[in-house]
N, C-alpha and C positions, 0 to 999 in steps of 0.2 A: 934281447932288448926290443928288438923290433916285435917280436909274438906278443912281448905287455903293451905295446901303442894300438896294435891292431885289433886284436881279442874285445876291447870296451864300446871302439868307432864299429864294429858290426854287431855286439851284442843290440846298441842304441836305435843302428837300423836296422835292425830285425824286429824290434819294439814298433817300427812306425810305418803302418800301413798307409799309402799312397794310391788313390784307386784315380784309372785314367781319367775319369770325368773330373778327378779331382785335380789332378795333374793340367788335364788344358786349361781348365776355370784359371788357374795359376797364370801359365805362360801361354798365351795364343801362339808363340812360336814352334811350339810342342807340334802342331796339327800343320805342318809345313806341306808348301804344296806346291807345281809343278809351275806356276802361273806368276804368283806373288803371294808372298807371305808376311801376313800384319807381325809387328813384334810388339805391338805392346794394345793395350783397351782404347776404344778413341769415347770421347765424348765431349759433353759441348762446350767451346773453349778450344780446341785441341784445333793445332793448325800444321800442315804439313803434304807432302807427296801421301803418305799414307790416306789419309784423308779425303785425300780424290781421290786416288785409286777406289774408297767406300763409296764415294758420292755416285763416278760412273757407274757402278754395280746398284745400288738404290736409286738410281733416275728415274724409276720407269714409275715411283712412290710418293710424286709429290705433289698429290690428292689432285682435284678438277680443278681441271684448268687452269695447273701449275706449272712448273717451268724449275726442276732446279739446279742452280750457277755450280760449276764443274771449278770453285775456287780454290779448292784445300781447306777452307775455312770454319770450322764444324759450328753451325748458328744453328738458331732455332730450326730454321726449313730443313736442314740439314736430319739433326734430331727429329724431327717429324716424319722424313721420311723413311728413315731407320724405324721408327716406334711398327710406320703402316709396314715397309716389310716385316719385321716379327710378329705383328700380329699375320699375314699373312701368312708364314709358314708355322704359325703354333709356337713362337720361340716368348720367353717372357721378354712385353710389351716396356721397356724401360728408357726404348732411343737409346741405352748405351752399347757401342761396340764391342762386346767382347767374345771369347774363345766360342762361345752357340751359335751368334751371328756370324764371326768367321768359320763354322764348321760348315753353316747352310750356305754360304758363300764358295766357301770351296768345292761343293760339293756341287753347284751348279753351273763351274764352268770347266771348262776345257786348258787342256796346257797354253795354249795361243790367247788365252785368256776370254774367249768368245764364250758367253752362255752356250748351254749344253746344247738345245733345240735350234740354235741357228748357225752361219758359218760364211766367214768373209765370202766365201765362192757363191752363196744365195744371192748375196749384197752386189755383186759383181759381175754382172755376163757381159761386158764391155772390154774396157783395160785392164789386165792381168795385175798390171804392176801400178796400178792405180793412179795413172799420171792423164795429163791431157785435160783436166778439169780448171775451176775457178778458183782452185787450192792447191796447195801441194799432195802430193802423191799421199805423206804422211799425214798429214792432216786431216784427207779425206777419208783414211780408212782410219784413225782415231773416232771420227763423228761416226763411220759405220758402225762403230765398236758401241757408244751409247746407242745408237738405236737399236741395235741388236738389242741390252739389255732393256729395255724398254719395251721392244715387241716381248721380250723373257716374261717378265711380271703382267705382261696383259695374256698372254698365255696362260701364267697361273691362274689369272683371275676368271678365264673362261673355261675352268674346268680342266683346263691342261689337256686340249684338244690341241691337232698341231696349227698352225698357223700355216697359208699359204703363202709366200713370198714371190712376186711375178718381177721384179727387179729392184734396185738400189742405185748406187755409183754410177753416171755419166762421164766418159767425157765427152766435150766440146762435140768432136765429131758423131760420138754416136748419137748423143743430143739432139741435133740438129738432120742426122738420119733419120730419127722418129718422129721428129717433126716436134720437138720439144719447146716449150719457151725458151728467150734465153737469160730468162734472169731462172732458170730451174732449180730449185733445193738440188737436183739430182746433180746438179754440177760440182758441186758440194760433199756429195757424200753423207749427207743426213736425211735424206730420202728415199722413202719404203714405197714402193706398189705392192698392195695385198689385192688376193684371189678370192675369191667368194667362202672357199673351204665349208667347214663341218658346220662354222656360223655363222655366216651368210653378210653380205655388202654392210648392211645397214645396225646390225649388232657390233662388227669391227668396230665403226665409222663412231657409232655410241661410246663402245668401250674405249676408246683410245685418248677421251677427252681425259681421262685420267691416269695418263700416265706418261705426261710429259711431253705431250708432242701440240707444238703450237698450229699447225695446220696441218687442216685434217680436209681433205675434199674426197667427196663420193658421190652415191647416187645424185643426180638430180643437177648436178655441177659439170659444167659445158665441160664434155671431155670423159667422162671419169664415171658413167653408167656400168662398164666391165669391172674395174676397180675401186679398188678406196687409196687412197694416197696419204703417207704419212710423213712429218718433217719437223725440221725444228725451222724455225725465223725468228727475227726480233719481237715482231709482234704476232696476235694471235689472228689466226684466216682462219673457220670453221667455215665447210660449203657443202653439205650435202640434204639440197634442201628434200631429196624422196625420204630420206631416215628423218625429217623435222630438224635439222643441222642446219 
């Protein structure tokens, strides 16, 4: 009895070919990955943890002199910044989340969740354990985690040269051993010191208005001739008046 039930359920799938491309298009959960895994398509409308988890990963995409909210909430800005990452990486350009944009997603970051090209430890030659700042410990390496991806995608954009990273993450005391301000984004944890690298001060300093970062100070800005400095704030500070900033 049981060989007539079974004999027709494998005849019917041996009739129906499944190719993987077609398989992930179906289920994003299919391409599961070491970091976080989407379970379903997001698009606009769509509100939830999933949602941010996308939005931190496309921060770094929301065009000049944008800025975008880390809310769960998938709005237009949202969608927009999805459309310019898939146009970026060659994916079709549709702002909807699905199994392509989560494959180039997985594919760009590390188990720790860090984009591939950078790493909590870059962010970090201060406090190990990330405490001693004007945030908590966790909060402060959350904010490092968006700027990572954000340095990611200006990476891509210049060629996918490496980027040089000369610090991040303050605390209080090291802060104040540098001689830092003390109202410092670096207190914070959402601020980058970049190195001159393969692109030089003032190409950074340029490229960086696009991709989310509301101050930007470099050449020409009391302090800040060796470096370029990157960060998020409420409002925008661009100051590198040798790049025309």
């Amino acid at each position: 009895m049981k060989l007539r039930f079974v004999l027709p359920v494998l005849a019917l799938l041996s009739a129906v070919v499944v190719t993987p491309a077609a398989a992930a298009e179906a289920d994003p959960v299919t391409a599961a990955d070491a970091c976080y895994t989407w379970g379903r398509t997001l698009s606009q409308g769509a509100s939830g943890e999933d949602v941010r988890q996308l939005q931190i990963r496309v921060a770094g995409y929301p065009g000049y002199g944008g800025v975008l909210g880390l809310d769960g909430q998938f709005g237009p800005a949202t969608k927009a910044a999805v459309t310019r990452f898939q146009q970026a990486y060659g994916l079709g350009a549709d702002g909807i989340a699905g199994s392509a944009t989560f494959s180039k997603l997985y594919a760009l970051q590390d188990n720790d969740c860090t984009p591939v090209n950078f790493s909590y430890d870059e962010l970090n030659n201060c406090n190990s354990d990330w405490s001693g700042g004007k945030v908590s410990a966790a909060t402060a390496r959350a904010n490092a985690l968006v700027s990572m991806w954000k340095l990611q995608a200006m990476r891509h954009a210049m060629g996918d040269r490496p980027i040089d990273v000369n610090g991040g993450f303050r605390s209080v005391s090291c802060n104040n051993a540098v001689g830092g301000s003390t109202g410092s984004r670096h207190l914070y944890g959402d601020a980058v010191d970049l190195g001159a690298g393969p692109q030089g001060f003032c190409a950074l300093a340029r490229q960086a208005r696009n991709h989310g970062f509301s101050e930007i100070l470099g050449p020409g800005y009391t302090g800040h001739n060796d470096h370029v400095h990157v960060a998020h704030r409420s409002s925008r500070f661009w100051s590198a008046p040798s790049c025309g900033i």
